[in-house]
C-alpha positions in Angstrom: 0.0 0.0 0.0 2.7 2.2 0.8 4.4 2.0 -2.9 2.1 3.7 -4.7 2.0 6.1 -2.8 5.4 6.6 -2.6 5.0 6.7 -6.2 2.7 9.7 -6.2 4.3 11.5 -3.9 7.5 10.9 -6.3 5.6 12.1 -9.6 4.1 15.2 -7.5 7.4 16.4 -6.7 8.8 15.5 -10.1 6.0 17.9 -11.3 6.8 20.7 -8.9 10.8 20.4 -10.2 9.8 20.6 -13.7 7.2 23.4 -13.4 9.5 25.6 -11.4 12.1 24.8 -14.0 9.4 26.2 -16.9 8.8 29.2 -14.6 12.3 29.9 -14.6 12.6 29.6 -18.3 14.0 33.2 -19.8 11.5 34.8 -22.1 14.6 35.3 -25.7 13.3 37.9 -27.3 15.3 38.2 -30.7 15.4 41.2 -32.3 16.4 42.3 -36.1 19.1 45.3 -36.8 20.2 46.1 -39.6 22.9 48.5 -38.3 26.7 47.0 -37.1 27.2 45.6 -33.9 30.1 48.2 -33.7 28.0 51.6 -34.6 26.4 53.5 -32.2 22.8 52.0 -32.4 24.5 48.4 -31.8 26.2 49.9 -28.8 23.4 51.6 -27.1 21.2 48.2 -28.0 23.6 45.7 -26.6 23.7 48.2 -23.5 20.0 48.0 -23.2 20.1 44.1 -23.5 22.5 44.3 -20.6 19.8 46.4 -18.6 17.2 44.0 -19.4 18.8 40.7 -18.1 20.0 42.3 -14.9 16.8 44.3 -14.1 14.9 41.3 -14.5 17.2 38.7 -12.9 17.9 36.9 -16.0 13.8 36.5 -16.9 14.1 38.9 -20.3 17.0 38.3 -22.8 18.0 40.0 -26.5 19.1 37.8 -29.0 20.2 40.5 -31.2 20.7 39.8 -34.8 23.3 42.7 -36.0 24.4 43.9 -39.3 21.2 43.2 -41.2 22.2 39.0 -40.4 17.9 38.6 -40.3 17.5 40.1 -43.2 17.1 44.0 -44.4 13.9 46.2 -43.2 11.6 44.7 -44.8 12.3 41.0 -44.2 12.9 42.1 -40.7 9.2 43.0 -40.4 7.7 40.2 -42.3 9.3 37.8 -39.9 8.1 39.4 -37.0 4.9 39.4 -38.1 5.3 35.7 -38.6 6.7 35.5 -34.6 10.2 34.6 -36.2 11.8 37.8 -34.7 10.2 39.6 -31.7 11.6 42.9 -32.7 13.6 45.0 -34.8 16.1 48.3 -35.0 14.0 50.2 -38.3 15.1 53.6 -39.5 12.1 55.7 -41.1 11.6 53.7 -44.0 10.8 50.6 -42.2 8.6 52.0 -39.6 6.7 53.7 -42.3 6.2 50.3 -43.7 4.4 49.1 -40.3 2.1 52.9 -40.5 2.8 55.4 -43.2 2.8 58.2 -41.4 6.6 58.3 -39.9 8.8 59.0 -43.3 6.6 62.9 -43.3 9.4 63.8 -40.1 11.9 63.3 -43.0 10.3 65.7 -45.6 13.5 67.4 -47.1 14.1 71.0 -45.8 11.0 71.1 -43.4 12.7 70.7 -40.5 16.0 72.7 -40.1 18.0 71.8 -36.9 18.3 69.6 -34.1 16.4 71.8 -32.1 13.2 71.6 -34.4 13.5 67.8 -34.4 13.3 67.2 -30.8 10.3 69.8 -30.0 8.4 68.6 -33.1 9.2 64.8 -31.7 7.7 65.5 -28.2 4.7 67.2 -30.0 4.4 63.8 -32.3 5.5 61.1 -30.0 2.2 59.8 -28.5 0.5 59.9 -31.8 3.1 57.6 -34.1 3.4 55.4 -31.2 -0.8 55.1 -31.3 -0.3 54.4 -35.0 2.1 51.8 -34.9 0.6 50.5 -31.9 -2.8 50.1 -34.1 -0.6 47.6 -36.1 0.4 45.2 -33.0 3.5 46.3 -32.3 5.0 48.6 -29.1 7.8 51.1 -29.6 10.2 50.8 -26.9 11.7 54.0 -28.1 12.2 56.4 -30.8 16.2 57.3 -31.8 17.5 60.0 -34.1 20.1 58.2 -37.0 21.4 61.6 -38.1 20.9 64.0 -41.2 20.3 62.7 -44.4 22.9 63.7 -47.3 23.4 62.3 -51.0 27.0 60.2 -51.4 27.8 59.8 -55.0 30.4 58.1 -57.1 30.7 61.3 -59.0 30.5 65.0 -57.4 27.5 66.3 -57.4 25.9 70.2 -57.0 22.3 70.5 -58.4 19.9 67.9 -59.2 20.2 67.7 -63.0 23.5 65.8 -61.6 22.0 63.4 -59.7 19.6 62.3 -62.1 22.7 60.8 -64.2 23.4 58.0 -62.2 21.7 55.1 -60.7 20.1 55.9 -57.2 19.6 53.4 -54.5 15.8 53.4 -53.5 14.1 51.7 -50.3 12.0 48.8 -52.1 9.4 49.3 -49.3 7.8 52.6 -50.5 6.0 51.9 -54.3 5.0 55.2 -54.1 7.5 57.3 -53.1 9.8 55.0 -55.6 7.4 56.3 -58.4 7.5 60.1 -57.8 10.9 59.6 -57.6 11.1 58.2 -61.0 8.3 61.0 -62.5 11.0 63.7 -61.2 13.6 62.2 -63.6 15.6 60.1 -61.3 16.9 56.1 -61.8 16.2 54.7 -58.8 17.6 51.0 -58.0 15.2 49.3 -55.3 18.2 47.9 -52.8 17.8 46.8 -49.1 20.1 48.8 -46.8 22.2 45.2 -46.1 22.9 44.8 -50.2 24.2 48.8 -50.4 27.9 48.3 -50.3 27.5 45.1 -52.7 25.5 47.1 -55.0 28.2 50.1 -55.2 30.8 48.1 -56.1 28.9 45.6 -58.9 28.1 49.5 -60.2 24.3 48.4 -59.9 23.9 51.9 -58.3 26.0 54.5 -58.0 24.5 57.3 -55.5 22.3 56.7 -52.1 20.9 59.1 -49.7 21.7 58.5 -46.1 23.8 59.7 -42.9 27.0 60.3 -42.3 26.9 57.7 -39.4 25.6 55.2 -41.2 27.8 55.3 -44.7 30.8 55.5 -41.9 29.5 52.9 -40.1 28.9 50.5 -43.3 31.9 51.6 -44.9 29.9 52.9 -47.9 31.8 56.1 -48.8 35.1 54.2 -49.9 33.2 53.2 -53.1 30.9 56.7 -53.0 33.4 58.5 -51.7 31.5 62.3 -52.8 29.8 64.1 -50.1 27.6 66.6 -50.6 27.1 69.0 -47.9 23.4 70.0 -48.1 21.4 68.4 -45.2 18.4 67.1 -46.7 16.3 65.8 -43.7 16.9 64.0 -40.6 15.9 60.7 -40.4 15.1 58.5 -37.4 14.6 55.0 -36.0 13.3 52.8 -33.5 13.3 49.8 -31.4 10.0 48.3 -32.5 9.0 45.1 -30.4 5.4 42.8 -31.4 2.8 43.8 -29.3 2.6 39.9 -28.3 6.0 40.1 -27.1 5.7 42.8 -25.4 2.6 41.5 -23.6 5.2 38.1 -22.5 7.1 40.1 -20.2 6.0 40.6 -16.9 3.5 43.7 -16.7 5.4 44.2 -13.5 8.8 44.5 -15.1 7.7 46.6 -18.2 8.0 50.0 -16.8 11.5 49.3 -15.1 12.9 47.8 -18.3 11.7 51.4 -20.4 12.9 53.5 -17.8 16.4 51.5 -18.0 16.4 51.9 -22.0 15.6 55.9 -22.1 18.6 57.2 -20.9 20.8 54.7 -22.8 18.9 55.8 -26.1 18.7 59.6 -24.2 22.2 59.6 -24.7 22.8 58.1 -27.6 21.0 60.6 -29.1 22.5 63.2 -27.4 25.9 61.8 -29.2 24.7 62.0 -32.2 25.6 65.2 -33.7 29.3 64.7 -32.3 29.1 61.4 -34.0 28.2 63.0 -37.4 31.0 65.7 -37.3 33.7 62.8 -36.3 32.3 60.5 -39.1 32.8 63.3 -41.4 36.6 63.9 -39.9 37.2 60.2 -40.0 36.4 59.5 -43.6 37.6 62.8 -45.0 41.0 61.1 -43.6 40.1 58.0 -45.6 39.9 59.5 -48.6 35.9 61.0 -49.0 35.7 64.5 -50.7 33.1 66.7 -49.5 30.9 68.9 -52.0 30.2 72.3 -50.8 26.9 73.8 -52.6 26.6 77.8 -53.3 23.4 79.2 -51.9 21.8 79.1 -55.3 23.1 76.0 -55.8 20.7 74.9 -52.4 17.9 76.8 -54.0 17.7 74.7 -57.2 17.6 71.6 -54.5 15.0 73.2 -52.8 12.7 74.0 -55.2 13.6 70.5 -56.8 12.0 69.1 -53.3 9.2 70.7 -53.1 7.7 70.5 -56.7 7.9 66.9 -56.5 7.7 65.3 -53.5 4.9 68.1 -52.1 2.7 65.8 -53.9 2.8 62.8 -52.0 1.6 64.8 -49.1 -1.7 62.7 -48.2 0.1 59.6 -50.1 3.7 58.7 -49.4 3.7 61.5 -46.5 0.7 61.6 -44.0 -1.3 64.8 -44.0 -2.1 64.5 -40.3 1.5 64.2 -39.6 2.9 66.7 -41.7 0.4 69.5 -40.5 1.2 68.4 -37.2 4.8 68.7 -37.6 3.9 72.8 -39.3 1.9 73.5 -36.1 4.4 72.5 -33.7 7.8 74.1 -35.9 5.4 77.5 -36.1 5.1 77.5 -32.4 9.1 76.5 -31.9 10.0 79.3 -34.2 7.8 81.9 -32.5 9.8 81.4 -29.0 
């Protein structure tokens, strides 16, 4: 009588062993970058993966996937839609891909200065992250990437120059891709991972980026022309799926955002340093900087906004972009 009871007792402690063992269990969430392990976003996020684990005693781990391994934007999103990746590093064009409304903060030549960007983020923050929040997915935080510039094989000063060469496009905008194209220009549809193979097969042979991140992906020794005009800034994000985010203890949440802000805080803080040093470092290497005349800027200018003024409502949200007129009137006013 006294065996099987013994044996019960033996497969009800079994069972508390291996349920405390499943409790135990670290939620892995793996996330998608497409920026190098080495450059300042895959600093800050291996700093925040850090945070994480210690704050949560080991419960909450990043696999991060640097350098565009998972994939570029695009593929990055697909598989966390598909649960394969629980989040992902996406600069503007991929988070305009989850809700097309972010890409209208990079407008060319609406927003002139650092200054403008932050005051017009804090006046837009809530509302993106309630758009891309109405696709399932939770924004851990917004980060700047720097001011977009065109690098060219060949010098270049006014857009009748540009429009001689092949341009590297993000293949997840259609639209933007085709008023692109109806302004005269040859765009090449290339994932930010395939850039630097693309430069050197010649498939394209100009791109429009940061400073950060063609120093960072070593981009200017084959488009080694900068042109000085700053055409936009452009941004990012640490996206995560909503259902991840729901995983992790609700208890746990706030203390692993509050450990993340002031990592990102300062990382964006270092960001205009890190675009003057990227431009010292590979003017050293060998990159040539293009210095525009005033009415060369003018011809850019006017370039801009007779073409890509129309997608306002299409590739650019209306809501957004009057938002972001609204809250640069009131900046400039101060």
């Amino acid at each position: 009588m006294k065996r099987p009871r013994t044996g019960v007792l033996f497969l009800f402690l079994l069972g508390i062993v291996a349920t405390s063992n499943l409790a135990a269990a670290p939620l892995v969430l793996k996330i998608g970058s497409v920026a190098p392990e080495a450059s300042p976003w895959g600093e800050a996020l291996t700093r925040v993966a850090l945070a994480w684990k210690q704050i949560s005693g080991g419960q909450v781990e990043l696999k991060i996937y640097h350098g565009g391994i998972a994939g570029g934007e695009s593929d990055t999103i697909r598989k966390m839609r598909l649960g394969q990746l629980q989040g992902g590093v996406l600069t503007s064009f991929g988070l305009n891909e989850i809700s097309p409304e972010f890409l209208s903060l990079s407008m060319p030549f609406v927003i002139h200065n650092d200054d403008e960007l932050d005051y017009v983020l804090e006046k837009a923050s809530d509302t993106l992250k309630a758009k891309i929040a109405a696709q399932k997915f939770h924004v851990a935080a917004f980060s700047k990437v720097g001011w977009i510039r065109f690098f060219s094989k060949k010098p270049l000063r006014v857009p009748a120059d540009l429009k001689t060469l092949k341009l590297a496009a993000n293949p997840g905008n259609q639209a933007l891709f085709d008023t692109w194209q109806s302004m005269g220009y040859n765009q090449v549809p290339v994932e930010i991972p395939n850039t630097l193979t693309a430069l050197n097969s010649g498939r394209i042979e100009a791109l429009y980026a940061s400073p950060i991140a063609v120093g960072g992906f070593q981009w200017f020794g084959l488009a080694k022309y900068m042109m000085s005009l700053r055409m936009a800034p452009f941004l990012g994000g640490v996206i995560l799926t909503q259902a991840a985010w729901d995983k992790i203890p609700e208890s746990l949440r706030p203390q692993l955002e509050d450990a993340a802000k002031p990592i990102l805080v300062q990382m964006d803080k270092d960001i205009k340093k890190m675009e003057v040093d990227a431009i010292a470092t590979m003017k050293t290497y060998g990159m040539v900087q293009i210095d525009v005349t005033p009415a060369e800027e003018s011809l850019w200018k006017a370039e801009m906004d007779a073409g890509l003024s129309k997608m306002i409502g299409k590739s650019f949200s209306k809501e957004i972009y009057d938002l972001m007129l609204a809250s640069l009137a009131e900046f400039r006013k101060k």
